[in-house]
Backbone as CSV, one residue per row, in Angstrom:
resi,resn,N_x,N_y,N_z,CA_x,CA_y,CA_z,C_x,C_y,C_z
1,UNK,-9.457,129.914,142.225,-8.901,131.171,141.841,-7.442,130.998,141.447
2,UNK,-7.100,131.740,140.346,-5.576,131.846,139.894,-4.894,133.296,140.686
3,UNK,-3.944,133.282,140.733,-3.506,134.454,140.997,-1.484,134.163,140.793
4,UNK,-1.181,134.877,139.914,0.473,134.984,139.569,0.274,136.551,139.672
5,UNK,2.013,135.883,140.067,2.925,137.275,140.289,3.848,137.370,139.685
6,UNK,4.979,138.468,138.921,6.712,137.988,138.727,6.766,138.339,137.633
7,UNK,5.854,139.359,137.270,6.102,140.316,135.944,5.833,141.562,136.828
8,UNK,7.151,142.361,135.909,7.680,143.466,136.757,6.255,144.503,136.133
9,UNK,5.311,145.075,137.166,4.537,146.213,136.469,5.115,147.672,136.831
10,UNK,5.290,148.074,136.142,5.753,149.792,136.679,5.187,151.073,136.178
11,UNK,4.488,151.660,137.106,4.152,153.114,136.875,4.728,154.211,137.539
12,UNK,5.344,154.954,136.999,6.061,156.138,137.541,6.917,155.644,138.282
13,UNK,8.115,154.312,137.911,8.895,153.855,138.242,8.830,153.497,140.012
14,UNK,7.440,152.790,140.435,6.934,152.187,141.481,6.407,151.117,141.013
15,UNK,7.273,150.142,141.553,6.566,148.364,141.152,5.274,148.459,141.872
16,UNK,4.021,148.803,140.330,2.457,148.513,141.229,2.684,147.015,142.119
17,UNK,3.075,146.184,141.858,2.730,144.794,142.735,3.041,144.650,144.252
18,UNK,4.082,146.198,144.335,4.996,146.539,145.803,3.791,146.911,146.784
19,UNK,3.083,147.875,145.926,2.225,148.909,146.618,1.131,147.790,147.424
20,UNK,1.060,147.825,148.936,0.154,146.887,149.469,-0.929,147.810,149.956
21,UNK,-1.659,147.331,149.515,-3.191,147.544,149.996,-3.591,146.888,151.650
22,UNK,-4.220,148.404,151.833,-4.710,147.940,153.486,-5.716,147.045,153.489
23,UNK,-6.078,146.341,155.000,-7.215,145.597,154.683,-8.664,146.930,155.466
24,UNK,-8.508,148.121,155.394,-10.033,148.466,155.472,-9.188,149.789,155.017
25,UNK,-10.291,150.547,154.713,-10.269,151.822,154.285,-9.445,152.287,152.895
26,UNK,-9.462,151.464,151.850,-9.074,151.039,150.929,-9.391,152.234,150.010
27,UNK,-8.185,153.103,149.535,-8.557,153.970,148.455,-8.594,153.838,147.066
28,UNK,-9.826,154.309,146.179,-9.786,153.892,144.729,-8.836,154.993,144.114
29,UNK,-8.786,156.404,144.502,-7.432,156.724,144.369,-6.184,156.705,144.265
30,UNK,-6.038,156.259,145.548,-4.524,155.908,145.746,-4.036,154.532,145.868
31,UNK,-5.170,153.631,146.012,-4.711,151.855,146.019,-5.097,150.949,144.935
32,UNK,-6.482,151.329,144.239,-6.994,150.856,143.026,-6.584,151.399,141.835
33,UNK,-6.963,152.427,141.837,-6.679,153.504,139.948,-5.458,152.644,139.851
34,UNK,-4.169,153.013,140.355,-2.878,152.858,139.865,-3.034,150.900,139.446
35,UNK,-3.349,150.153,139.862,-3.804,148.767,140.079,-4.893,148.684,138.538
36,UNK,-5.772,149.445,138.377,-6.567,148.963,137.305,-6.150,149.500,136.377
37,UNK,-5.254,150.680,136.377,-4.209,151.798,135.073,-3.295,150.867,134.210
38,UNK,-2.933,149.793,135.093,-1.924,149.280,134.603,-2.395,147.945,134.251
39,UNK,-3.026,147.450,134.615,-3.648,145.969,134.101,-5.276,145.783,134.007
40,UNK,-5.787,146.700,133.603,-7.339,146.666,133.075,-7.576,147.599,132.069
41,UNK,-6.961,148.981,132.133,-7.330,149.860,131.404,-6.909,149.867,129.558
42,UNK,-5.531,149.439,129.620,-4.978,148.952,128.455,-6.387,148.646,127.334
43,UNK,-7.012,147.582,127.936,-7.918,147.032,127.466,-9.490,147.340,127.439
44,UNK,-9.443,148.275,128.710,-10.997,148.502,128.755,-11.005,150.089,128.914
45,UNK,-10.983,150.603,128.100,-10.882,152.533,128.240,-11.647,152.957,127.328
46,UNK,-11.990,154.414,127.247,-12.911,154.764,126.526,-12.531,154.397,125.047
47,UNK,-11.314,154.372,124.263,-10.929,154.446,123.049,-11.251,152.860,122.511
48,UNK,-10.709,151.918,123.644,-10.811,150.726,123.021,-11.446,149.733,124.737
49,UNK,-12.658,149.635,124.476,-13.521,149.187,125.488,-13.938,147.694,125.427
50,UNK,-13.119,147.038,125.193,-13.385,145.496,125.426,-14.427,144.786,126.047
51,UNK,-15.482,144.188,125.456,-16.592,143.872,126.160,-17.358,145.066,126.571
52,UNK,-17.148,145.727,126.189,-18.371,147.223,126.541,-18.077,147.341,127.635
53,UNK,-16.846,147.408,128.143,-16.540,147.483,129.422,-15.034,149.018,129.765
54,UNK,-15.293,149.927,130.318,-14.343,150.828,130.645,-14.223,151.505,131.639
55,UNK,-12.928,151.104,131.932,-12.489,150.988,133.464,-11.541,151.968,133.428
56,UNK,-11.642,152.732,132.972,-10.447,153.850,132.513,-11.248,155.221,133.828
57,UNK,-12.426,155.015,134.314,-12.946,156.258,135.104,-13.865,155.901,135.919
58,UNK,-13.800,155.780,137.272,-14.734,155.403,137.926,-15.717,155.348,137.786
59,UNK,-16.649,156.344,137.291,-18.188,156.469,137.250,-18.699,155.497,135.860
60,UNK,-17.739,155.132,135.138,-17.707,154.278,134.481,-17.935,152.799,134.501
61,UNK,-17.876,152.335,135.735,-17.626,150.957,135.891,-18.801,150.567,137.523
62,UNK,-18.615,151.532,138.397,-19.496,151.830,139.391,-20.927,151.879,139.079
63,UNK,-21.537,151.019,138.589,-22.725,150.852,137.800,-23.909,149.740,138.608
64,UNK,-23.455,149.095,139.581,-24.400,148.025,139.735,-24.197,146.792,138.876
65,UNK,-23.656,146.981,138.133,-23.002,145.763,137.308,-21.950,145.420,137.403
66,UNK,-21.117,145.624,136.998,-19.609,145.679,136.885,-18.972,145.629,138.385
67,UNK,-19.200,146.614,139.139,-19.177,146.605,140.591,-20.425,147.281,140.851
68,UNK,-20.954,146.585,142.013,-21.714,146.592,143.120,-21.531,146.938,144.416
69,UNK,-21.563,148.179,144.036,-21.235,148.931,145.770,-21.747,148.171,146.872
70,UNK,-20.747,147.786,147.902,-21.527,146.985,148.510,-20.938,145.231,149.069
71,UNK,-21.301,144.498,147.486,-21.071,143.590,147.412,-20.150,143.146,146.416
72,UNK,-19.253,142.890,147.095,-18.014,141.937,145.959,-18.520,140.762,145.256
73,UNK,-19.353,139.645,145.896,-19.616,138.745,145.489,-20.427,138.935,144.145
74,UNK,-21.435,140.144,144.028,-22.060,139.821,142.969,-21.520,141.044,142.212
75,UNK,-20.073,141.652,141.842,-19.491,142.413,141.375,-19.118,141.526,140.385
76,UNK,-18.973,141.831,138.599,-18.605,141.244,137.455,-17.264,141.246,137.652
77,UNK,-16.817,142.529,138.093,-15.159,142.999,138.323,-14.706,141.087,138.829
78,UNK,-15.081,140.775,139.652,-14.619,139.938,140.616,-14.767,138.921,139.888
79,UNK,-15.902,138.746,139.727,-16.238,136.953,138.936,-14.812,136.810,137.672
80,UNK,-14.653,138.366,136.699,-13.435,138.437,135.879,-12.164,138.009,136.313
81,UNK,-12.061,138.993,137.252,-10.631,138.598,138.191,-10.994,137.070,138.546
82,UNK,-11.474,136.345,139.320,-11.773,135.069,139.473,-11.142,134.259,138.284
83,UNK,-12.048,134.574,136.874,-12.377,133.575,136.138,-13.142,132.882,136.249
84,UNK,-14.074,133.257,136.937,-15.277,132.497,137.501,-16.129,132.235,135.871
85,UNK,-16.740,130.734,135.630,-17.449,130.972,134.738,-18.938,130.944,134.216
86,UNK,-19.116,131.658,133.411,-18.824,131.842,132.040,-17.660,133.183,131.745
87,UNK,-17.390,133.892,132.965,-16.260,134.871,132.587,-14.635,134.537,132.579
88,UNK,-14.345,135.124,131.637,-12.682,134.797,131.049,-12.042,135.383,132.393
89,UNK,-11.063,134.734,132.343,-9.320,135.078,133.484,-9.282,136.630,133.088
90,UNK,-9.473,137.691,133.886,-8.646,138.665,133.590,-7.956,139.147,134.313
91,UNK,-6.899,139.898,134.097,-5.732,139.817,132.803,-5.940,138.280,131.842
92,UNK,-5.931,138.004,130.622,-6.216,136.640,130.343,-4.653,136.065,130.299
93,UNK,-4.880,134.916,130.569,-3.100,134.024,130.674,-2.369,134.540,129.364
94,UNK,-1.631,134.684,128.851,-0.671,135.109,127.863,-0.633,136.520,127.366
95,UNK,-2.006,137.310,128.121,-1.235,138.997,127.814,-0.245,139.986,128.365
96,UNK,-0.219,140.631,127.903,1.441,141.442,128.325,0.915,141.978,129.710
97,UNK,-0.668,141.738,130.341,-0.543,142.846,131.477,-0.618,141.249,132.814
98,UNK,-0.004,141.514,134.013,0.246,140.570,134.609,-1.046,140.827,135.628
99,UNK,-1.556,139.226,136.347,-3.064,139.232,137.097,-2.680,139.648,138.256
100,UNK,-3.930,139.698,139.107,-3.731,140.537,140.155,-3.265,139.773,141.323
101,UNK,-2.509,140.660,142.048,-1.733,139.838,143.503,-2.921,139.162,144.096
102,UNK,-2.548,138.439,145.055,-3.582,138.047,146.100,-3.965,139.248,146.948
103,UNK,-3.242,140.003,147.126,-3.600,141.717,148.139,-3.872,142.559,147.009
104,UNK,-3.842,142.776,145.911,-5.060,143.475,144.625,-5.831,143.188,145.019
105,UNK,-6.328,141.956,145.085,-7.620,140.980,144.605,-8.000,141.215,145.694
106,UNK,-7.770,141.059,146.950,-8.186,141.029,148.867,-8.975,142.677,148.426
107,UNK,-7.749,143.338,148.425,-8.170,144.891,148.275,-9.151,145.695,147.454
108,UNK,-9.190,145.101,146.149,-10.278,145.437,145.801,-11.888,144.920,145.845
109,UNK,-11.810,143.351,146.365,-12.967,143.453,147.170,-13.488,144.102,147.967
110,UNK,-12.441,144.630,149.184,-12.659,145.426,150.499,-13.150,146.449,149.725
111,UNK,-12.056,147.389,148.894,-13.018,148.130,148.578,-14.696,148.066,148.043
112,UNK,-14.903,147.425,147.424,-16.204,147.102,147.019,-17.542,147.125,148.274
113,UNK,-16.521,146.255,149.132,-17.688,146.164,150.742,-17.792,147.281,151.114
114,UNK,-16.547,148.152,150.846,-16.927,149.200,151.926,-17.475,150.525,151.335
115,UNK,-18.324,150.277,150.416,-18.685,150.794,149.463,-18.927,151.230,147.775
116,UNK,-17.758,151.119,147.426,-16.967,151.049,146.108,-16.613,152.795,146.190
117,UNK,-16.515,153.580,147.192,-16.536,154.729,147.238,-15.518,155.680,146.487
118,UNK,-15.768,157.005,145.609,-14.842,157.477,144.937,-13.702,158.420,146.079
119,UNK,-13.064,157.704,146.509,-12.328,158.600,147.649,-10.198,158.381,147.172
């Protein structure tokens, strides 16, 4: 697994990379959205959906594919983030949006285990 840090991300003038994610009870509200707003959505939203993929709205991506309520391991989300292959690095190395912390990445697995729940 890759994982960099040290590009400043900012939404509503809060460094997303500050914001730490708990390790249980993990909100897609308040710990993920802001986390995938800023370095997934760019690329995967309804307007411009990269890989048929849009992450711009939960019910969107919460599919059994993409994520797997449940299970992180067999979540696409993850194998991406990974770079696991045949799937590309995402964020990919040289785009403007920076990859996910090691506590993104922790956190949005958890979330996944502990359901992938819209809370």
């Amino acid at each position: 697994m890759i994982f960099i840090s040290g590009c400043k991300d900012v939404i509503n003038d809060n460094p997303i990379d500050n914001i730490i994610i708990p390790d249980s009870n993990v909100s897609y509200s308040q710990h993920l959205a802001p986390v995938l707003e800023r370095k997934c959505v760019p690329c995967h939203n309804s307007a411009y959906n990269e890989k048929d993929v849009d992450l711009s709205v939960w019910t969107n991506f919460v599919d059994g594919r993409i994520v797997v309520p449940g299970e992180p391991d067999n979540s696409l989300i993850v194998w991406s983030i990974e770079g696991r292959p045949p799937f590309q690095l995402m964020p990919p190395i040289g785009s403007p949006y920076a990859p996910f912390t090691t506590n993104q990445y922790n956190g949005l697995k958890k979330w996944i285990e502990e359901g992938a729940k819209n809370n």
